[in-house]
N, C-alpha and C positions, 0 to 999 in steps of 0.2 A: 504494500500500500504506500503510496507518496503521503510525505508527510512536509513537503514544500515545492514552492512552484517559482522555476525561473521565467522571469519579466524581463522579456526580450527589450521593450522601451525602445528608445530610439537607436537602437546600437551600428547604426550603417553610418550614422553622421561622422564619423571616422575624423579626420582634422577638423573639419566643423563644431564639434562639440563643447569647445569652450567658449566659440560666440556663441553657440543656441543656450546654451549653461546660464550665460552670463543676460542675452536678453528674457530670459523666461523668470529668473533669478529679480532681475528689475521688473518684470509687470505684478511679481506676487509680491514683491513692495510695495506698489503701486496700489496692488487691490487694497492689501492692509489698510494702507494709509487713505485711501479713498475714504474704503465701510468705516474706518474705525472713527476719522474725521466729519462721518456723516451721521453715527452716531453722538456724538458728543454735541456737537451742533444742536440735533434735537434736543437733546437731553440740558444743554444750558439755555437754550435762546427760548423764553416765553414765548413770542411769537411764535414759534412751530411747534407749540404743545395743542397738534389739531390731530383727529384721528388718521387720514392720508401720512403725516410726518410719522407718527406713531408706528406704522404699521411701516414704513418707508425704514425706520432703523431696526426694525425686526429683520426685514430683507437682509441690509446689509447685514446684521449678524449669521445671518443663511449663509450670504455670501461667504463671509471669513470663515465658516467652519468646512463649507465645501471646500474650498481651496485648500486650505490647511491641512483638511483629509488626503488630499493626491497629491500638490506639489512638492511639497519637500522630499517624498522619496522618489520624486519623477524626478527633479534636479541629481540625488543620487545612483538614480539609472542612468541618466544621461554621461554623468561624468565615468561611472562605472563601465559606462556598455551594456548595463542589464544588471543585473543583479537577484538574489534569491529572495521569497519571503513567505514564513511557512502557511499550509493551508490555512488556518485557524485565522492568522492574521491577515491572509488575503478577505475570508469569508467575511472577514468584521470591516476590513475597511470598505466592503460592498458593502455593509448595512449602513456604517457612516456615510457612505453617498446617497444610501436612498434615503435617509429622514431628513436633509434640506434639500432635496428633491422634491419631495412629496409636500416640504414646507416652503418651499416656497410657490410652488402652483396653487396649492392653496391660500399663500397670502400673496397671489397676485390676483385673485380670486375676490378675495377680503377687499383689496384696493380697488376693484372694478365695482362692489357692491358702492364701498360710502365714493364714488363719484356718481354713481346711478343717484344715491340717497341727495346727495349737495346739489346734482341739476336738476333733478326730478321731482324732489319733495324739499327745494331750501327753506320752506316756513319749517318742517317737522324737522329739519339736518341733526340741530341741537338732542333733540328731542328722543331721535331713535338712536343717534352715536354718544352716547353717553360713553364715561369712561370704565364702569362694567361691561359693556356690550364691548368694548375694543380691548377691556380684557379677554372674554372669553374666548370671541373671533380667536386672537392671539394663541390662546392655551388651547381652543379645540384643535389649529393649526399644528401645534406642535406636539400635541399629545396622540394626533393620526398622524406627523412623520415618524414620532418614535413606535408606535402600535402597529403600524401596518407593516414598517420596515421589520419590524423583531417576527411577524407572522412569516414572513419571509426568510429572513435571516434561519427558523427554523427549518424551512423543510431543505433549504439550500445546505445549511451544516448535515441531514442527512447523508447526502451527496457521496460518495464514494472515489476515489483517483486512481485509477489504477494502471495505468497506460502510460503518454506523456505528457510531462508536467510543465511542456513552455508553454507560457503567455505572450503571446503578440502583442503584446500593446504594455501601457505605460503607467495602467491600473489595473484592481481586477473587477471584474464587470462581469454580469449575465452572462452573456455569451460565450465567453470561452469557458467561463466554470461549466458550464453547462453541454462546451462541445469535449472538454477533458474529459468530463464524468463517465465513470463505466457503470453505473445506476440509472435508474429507471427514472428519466427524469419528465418525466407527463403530471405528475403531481405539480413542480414545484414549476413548470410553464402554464400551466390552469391556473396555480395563484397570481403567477406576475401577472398572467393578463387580465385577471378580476381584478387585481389591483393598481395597474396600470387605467383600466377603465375606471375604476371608483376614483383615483387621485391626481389623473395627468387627464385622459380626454374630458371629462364630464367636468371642473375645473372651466377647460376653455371654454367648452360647451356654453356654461355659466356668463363666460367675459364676452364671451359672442353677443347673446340673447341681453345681455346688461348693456351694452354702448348700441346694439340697434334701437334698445328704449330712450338712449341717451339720447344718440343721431335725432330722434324722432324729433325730442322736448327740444332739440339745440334749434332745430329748424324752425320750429314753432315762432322760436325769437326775433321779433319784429325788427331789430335793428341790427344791422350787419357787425360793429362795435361789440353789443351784446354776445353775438354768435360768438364770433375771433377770442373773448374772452373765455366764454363758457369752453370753447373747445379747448383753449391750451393749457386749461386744470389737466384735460387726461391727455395729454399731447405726449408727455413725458412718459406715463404710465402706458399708454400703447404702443411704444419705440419698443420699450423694455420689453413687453407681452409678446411683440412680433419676434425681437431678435433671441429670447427666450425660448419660445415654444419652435421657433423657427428651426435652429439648430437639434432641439428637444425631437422631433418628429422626425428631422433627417437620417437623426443616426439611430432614434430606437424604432420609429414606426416606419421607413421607410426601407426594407430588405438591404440590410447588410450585403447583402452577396451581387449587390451591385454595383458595392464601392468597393478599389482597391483595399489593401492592409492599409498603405500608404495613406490613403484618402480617409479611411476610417481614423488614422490618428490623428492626422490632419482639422478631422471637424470634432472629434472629441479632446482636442486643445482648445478649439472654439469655443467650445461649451466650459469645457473644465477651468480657462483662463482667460480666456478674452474677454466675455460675455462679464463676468463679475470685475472685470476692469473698468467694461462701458457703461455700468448700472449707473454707480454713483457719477459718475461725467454728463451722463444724458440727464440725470435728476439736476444735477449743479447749471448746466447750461442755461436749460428750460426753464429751470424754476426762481423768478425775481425773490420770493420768502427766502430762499436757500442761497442766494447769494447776498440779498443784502446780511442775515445772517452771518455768513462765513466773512464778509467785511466789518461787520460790529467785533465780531469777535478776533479778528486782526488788530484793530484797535484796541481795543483792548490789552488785548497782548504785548503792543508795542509802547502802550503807555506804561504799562507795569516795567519793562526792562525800560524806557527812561528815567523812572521814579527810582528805580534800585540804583 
């Protein structure tokens, strides 16, 4: 029985590997300092103590732990050529991928509802996003990435190795756990995909049916001024959903066996590290709260080190 699996990772970059090292190395600084800066923001500046901000530093906490889970031993493949990591801990860092997977479709999910709620009903906005209700959203959110992932996590450690134990790629993911396996594995593809349908499509499903009601109310809007406003609250929050679900659908829902290896690693860097690089930029860009914000609190800052 194997009891560890070699992570081929990038290992053909051959002289290349200490510029890919070194730019991959600067974007997961980059994510950090993004989400970690986008959390603090909210969490000191009154002014973005709104439910949208709320649920906006939840993300980014999505973010950092997603990353955090794959890049650091992808940077140690890269520089290695590969490297080994035993089952157990392959199996777990797949379960740490799928609870801010699963958390964050649901709280993009969450964020589609209070923009529905703020265009649709802004007499009741106050009324229904209370700060209970943005708790729960919240804790239902992360209490179904940690729940459905562990429902998983179980029948996947049944799993059995008995064959070979390389891994093509630069995490470990469904897929090859699932083409290694010398077990019978129709059980544990019957749960992904109930749980895929309960947590990734029916999610969109949701943010679909929420901005066509939006569209609707936006149009209703007598004054062109009014519209351009109301639309670029969720301007920001549908860049994210597009380039999100976009990558999200290419490489789980859309057959593998159409992309090269090459291609496949290629957009699951997309996903794993680009995508949580552009979150908080598309938010900072888009958002005037978020940037006058992030210039108060410059000030801030620079007044404090001229006082000292």
């Amino acid at each position: 029985m194997i009891t560890e699996f070699f992570l081929f990772g990038f290992g053909n970059l051959q002289s290349y590997k200490n510029l890919f090292f070194a730019m991959c190395l600067l974007v997961y600084i980059m994510v950090l300092t993004g989400n970690v800066l986008v959390i603090i923001l909210v969490a000191d500046n009154q002014s973005l103590h709104l439910p949208m901000y709320f649920f906006l530093s939840q993300l980014s906490l999505t973010e950092i732990i997603f990353t955090t889970n794959i890049v650091p031993n992808m940077l140690r493949l890269i520089l290695g050529g590969g490297g080994t990591m035993s089952v157990i801990g392959c199996i777990t860092q797949f379960y740490l991928l799928c609870v801010p997977s699963i958390n964050e479709c649901l709280l993009l999910a969450a964020m589609s509802y209070d923009r529905h709620v703020a265009i649709c009903n802004p007499l009741r906005y106050t009324s229904i996003m209370t700060l209970n209700v943005q708790l729960l959203i919240v804790f239902l959110c992360w209490f179904s990435g940690f729940m459905m992932s562990l429902l998983i996590f179980v029948f996947v450690y049944k799993l059995e190795f008995c064959s070979s134990n390389i891994i093509n790629h630069f995490y470990c993911d469904i897929a090859p756990l699932l083409e290694l396996s010398c077990s019978d594995t129709f059980s544990v593809e019957l749960v992904t995909s109930v749980a895929s349908m309960l947590v990734v499509l029916s999610p969109f499903l949701f943010i679909i049916i929420a901005y066509i009601s939006v569209f609707l109310t936006i149009l209703k809007i007598p004054s062109s001024c009014g519209r351009q406003k109301a639309f670029s609250t969720c301007s920001s929050h549908l860049a994210v959903v597009c380039m999100y679900y976009g990558t999200l659908i290419t490489i789980y829902i859309y057959p593998p066996a159409n992309h090269s290896l090459n291609a496949n690693k290629a957009l699951s860097l997309l996903y794993t590290l680009v995508t949580p690089f552009f979150n908080p930029i598309i938010y900072s860009l888009r958002n005037q709260d978020i940037r006058r914000a992030l210039y108060k609190s410059f000030q801030k800052l620079s007044q404090r080190l001229v006082f000292k």
